[in-house]
Steps between C-alpha positions, in 0.01 A plus 500: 500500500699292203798382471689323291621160682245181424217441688577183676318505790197665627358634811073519556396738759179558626372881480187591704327815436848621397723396814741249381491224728837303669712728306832387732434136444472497110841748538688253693371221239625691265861522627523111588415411193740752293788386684437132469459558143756767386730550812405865491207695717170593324314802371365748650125405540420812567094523482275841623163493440552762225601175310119428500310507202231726513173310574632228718533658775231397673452076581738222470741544248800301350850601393732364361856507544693392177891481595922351468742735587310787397080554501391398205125657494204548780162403408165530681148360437197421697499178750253248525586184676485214344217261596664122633279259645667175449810394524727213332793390676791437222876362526728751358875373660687735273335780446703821668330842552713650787545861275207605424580452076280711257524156342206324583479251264647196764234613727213521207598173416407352813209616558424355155455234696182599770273262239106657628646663821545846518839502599825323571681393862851435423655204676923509464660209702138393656440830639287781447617794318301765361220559245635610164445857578462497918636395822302283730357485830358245685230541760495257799282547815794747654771604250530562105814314403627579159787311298885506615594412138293744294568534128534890589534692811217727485461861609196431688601143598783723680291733644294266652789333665653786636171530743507215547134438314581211339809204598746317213413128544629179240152416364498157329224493236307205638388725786289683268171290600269487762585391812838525428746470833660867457047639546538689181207559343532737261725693246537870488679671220712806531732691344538900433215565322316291768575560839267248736151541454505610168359161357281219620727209696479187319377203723745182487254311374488666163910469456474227234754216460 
């Protein structure tokens, strides 16, 4: 599956014991994104589990969508989650990640900045964003509220919406503490390689400032 166009963007889907998970979501990414950036409509994604390597066809496994107007390669390897504990809320006004770039540097660069946290919260405008490689949710006693601004529109940020699991809310960043007045009290990280659940929620009180 090559091609000759650049690989501009990317798309990371979650495979489980060789089912390719939210297939129609990372699709319909895939078309937003090519017409914002080249007025034209995107590959073909295209993906059977014949794609799959032999040998990871069993567990939680990640691929990797490498694409601009054409695919320009498919990769897979083994997925472990990454292990965040703490969090360090950072300003980061300028910093745009609505396509989902294969350029991560912007991104890297920020979360440069976590200091002895694991991990960054990015704060555009006063408001929660995202992590540098997640979506957010929120837990309060009765609802899980995630960002209305988020640096990227996730698959499974999406998904979850569409239930109507989790609700878009403007989050400043000085209600990440306890006893804040929105109840939150804790952070849950998501994205398509973690659907909810698939990591430990962060309590508020280890967001850093």
């Amino acid at each position: 599956m090559k091609g000759t166009g650049m690989p501009d963007f990317i798309e990371t889907i979650r495979v489980v014991d060789g089912s390719f998970r939210l297939l129609p979501l990372h699709a319909a990414r895939m078309r937003a994104t090519c017409r914002e950036a080249y007025g034209c409509e995107a590959p073909a994604l295209g993906l059977s589990p014949a794609d799959i390597p032999a040998g990871m066809c069993r567990g939680t496994v990640k691929c990797r969508v490498r694409y601009g107007r054409e695919i320009g390669g498919v990769e897979f390897e083994r997925y472990e989650p990454r292990r965040v504990r703490t969090l360090r809320a950072v300003s980061a006004d300028g910093l745009d990640y609505h396509l989902k770039h294969a350029d991560r540097a912007a991104l890297d660069a920020v979360r440069g900045l976590r200091g002895d946290a694991d991990e960054v919260v990015i704060v555009r405008g006063g408001l929660v964003a995202d992590t540098s490689f997640s979506n957010l949710l929120f837990r309060t006693a009765d609802r899980l509220l995630t960002p209305r601004r988020p640096l990227l529109k996730g698959v499974m940020r999406r998904w979850l919406l569409d239930r109507g699991i989790a609700e878009e809310a403007d989050i400043p960043a000085d209600m990440l503490v306890a006893g804040n007045p929105l109840g939150i009290t804790e952070a849950l990280m998501i994205n398509a390689m973690l659907p909810l659940g698939a990591v430990a929620p962060i309590p508020v009180e280890r967001i850093l400032f």
